[in-house]
N, C-alpha and C positions, 0 to 999 in steps of 0.2 A: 761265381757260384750262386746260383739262385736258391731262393727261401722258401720254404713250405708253408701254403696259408694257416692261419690257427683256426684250427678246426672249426673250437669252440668258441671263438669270435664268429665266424659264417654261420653257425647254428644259431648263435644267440639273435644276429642282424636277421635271418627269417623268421623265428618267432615273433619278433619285433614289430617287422610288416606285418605278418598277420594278425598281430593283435590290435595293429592300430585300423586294418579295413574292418575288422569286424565289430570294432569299436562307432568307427563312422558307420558302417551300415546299418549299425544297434539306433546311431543318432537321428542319422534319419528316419528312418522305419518311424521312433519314438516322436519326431517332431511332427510326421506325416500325420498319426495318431491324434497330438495333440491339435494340429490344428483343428484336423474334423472335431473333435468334443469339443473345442474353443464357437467353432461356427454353430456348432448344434444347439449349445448354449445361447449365443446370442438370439439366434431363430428363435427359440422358443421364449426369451424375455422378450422381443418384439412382441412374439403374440399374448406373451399375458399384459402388457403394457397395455394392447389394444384393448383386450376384453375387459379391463379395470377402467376403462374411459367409454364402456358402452353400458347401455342403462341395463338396470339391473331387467330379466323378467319373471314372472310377467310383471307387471306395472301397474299402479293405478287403473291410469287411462285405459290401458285394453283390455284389462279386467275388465270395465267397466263396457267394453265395448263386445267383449266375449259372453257378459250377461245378457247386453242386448240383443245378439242374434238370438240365442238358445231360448230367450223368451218370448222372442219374434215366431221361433220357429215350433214354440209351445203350441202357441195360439193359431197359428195356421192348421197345428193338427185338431186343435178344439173344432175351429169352424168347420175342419174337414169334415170329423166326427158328425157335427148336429148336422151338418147336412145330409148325411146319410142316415140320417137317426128315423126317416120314413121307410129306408126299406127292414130296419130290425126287428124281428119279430120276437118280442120278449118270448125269453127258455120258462115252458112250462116245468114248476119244481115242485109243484103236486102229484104228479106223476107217481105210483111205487114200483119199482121192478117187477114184481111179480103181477104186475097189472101188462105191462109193456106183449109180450106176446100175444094176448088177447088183442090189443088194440093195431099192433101190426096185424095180424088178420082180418078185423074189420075193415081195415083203410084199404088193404088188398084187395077185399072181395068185392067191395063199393067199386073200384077202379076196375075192377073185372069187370062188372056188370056196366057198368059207365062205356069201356073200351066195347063192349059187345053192341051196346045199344046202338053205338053210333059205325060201326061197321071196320074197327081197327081188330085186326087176328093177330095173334100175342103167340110167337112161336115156345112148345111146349108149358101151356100155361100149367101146369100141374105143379111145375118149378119155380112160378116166377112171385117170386115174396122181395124185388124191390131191393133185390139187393143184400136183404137181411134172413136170408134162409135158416140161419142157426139159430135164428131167435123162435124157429117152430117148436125145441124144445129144449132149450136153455133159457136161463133169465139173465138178462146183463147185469153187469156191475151197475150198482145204485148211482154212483158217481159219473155214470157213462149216460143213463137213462135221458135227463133230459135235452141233450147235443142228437142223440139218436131219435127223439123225438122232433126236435127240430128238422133232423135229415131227411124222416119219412115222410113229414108234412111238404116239405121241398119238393120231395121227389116223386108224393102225388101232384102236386101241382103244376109242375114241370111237365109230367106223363097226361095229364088232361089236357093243357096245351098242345100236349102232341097229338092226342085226339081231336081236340076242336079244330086244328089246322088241317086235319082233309085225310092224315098220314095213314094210309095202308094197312102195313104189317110191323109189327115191333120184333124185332130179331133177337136182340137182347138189350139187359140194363143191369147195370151193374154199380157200385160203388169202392170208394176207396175206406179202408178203416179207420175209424178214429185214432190219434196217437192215442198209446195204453188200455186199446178196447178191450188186444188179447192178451194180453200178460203187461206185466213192466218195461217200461223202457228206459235207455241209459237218462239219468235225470239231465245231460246237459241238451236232449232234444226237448225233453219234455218243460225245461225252464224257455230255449227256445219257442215252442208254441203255445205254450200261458205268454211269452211277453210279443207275440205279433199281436199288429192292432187289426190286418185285417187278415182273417182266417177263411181259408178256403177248402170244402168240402167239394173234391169232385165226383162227380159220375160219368160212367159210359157208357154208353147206346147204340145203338146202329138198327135201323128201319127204312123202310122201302116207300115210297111215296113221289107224288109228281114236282115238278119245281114249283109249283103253286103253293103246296104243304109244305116244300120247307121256307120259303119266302116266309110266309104267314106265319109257319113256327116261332120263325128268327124275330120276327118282328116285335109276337107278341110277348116274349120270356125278357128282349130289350125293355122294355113297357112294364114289367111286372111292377104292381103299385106295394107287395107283399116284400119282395123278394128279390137281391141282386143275384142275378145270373151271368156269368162271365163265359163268354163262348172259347176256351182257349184252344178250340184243335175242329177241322172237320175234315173229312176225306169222301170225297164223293164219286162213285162209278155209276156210269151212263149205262141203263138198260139198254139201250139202242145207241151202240156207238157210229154205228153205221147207216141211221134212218131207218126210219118208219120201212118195213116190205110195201112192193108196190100196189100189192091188193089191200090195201089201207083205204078203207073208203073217206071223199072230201081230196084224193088227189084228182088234178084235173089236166086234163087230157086237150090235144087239137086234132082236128082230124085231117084227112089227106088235103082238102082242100085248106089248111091255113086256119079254119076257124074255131076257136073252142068253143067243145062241146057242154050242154046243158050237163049240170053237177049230178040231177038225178037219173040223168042217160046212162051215164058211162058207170053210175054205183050200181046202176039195173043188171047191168049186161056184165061187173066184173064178181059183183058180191059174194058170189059161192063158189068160185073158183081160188085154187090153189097158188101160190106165190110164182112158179114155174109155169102153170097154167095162165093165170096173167101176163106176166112175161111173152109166153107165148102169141095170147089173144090179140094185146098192143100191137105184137108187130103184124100179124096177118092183117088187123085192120089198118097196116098202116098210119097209127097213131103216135102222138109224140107229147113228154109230160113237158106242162106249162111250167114254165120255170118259176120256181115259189122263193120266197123271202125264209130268210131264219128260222120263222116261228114251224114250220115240216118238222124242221132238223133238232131244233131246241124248244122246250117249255112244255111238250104233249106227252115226251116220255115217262117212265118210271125207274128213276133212278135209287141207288141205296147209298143211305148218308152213316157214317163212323161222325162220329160225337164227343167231343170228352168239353162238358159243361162244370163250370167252377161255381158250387154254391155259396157265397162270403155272407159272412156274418161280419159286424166292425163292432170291437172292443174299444173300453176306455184307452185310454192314452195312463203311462203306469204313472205319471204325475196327478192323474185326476183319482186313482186310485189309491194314492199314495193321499192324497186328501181326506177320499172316505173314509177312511182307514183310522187317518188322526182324527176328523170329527166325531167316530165313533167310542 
């Protein structure tokens, strides 16, 4: 006669298992945990162990060695400084505002008459005030006055050069603004451009002239004993991209027989004829152009130059100001 199991002994034996897996899987889970914070722990005394055996910084020594460049690199701006100290043109601050439009007018009208004498045409001169047209009847800020004095002075000098160098036609010119000519500006630009040491004022231009005038232009504003001029941009288009026409007189010719012809033959017989009409004439006389060098193709034209010229002025260095400052 067989026996019925006790229920509640087989109930009791599975709670039993279950508690003790879930027991172990609590164990490890909790050891797994521990040992990562165990490791993490050690990691991180290794590295402070390290950092506690490394010198502290900065240090004496390269304190003393981080003094040295910064006053190495003081004095390189000094010398920079006095070396450029021949092209700075001390800021007239006599000057009063309400004088400044009068004197933009004169410097204009001298430069008009300057640009006419010597044969440069100034397109719509009725307009051209250098850039500073608003100063026809406004008066600038007093504090702006002698930097725009400065500019004008530049910018006749620069535009005479452009004359003296051969230059044509002046298309235009133009300037950039002072920071806070025309209102306020955010004060983090403006503590930016009080502390550059070299300040640069540009203009823009564009005129028509042969590569001879701009050669000579360039050459001579490099050279300027007054004045640093920074050439930062130019764009230049070939009046003649495709050579001289062939009724260009000084081309030279051969004739059927092989020989070339006399230079003031062949100008005699082409000079009042038409570009197609030469074309023409060449070939009935069976003539043929002497093959020339470069100089046809480049140097004789009239080409038009874009411009954009950086006027710099070079400021103390704010440690030499920081000087003045105290000694005063």
């Amino acid at each position: 006669m067989s026996q019925k199991p006790n229920g509640w002994l087989v109930g009791y034996l599975l709670v039993s298992v279950l508690l003790v897996g879930a027991a172990g899987f609590y164990f490890f889970n909790s050891l797994s945990a521990y040992q990562e914070q165990v490791d993490g722990f050690q990691s991180n005394t290794g590295s402070i162990e390290t950092l506690l055996k490394k010198e502290t910084q900065p240090n004496e020594k390269n304190l003393d060695s981080l003094k040295t460049a910064v006053e190495g690199y003081e004095e390189n701006v000094k010398a920079l400084f006095d070396s450029l100290q021949k092209y700075q043109k001390p800021l007239d601050l006599s000057i009063q505002d309400s004088q400044f439009p009068q004197l933009l007018l004169e410097v204009v009208k001298s430069f008009q008459g300057y640009a006419k004498e010597k044969g440069l045409v100034i397109d719509k001169p009725e307009s051209f005030f250098m850039g500073m047209g608003s100063y026809q009847t406004t008066i600038p800020s007093p504090k702006m006055v002698p930097l725009l004095d400065f500019q004008l002075k530049a910018s006749d000098r620069l535009l005479r050069d452009l004359v003296d160098a051969g230059v044509s036609r002046l298309i235009f010119f133009a300037r950039d603004p002072l920071v806070g000519e025309f209102g306020e500006v955010d004060e983090k630009i403006k503590t930016a451009f009080d502390e550059q040491i070299v300040k640069k004022f540009p203009v823009t231009m564009q005129f028509e002239g042969t590569h001879q005038s701009l050669q000579s232009f360039l050459n001579t504003i490099s050279s300027d004993p007054d004045y640093f001029f920074i050439v930062r941009a130019t764009r230049i288009e070939n009046g003649a991209p495709n050579g001289p026409p062939p009724n260009v007189l000084g081309v030279r010719y051969r004739g059927p027989d092989g020989k070339e012809l006399k230079q003031e033959d062949s100008d005699a017989i082409l000079k009042d004829l038409q570009p197609e009409a030469v074309t023409a004439k060449v070939a009935e006389l069976n003539w043929t152009v002497v093959s020339e060098d470069a100089r046809i193709l480049f140097g004789n034209e009239i080409i038009k130059v874009f411009a954009v010229i950086d006027v710099a002025r070079f400021e103390k260095p704010a440690s030499d100001k920081k000087e003045e400052k105290a000694a005063r």
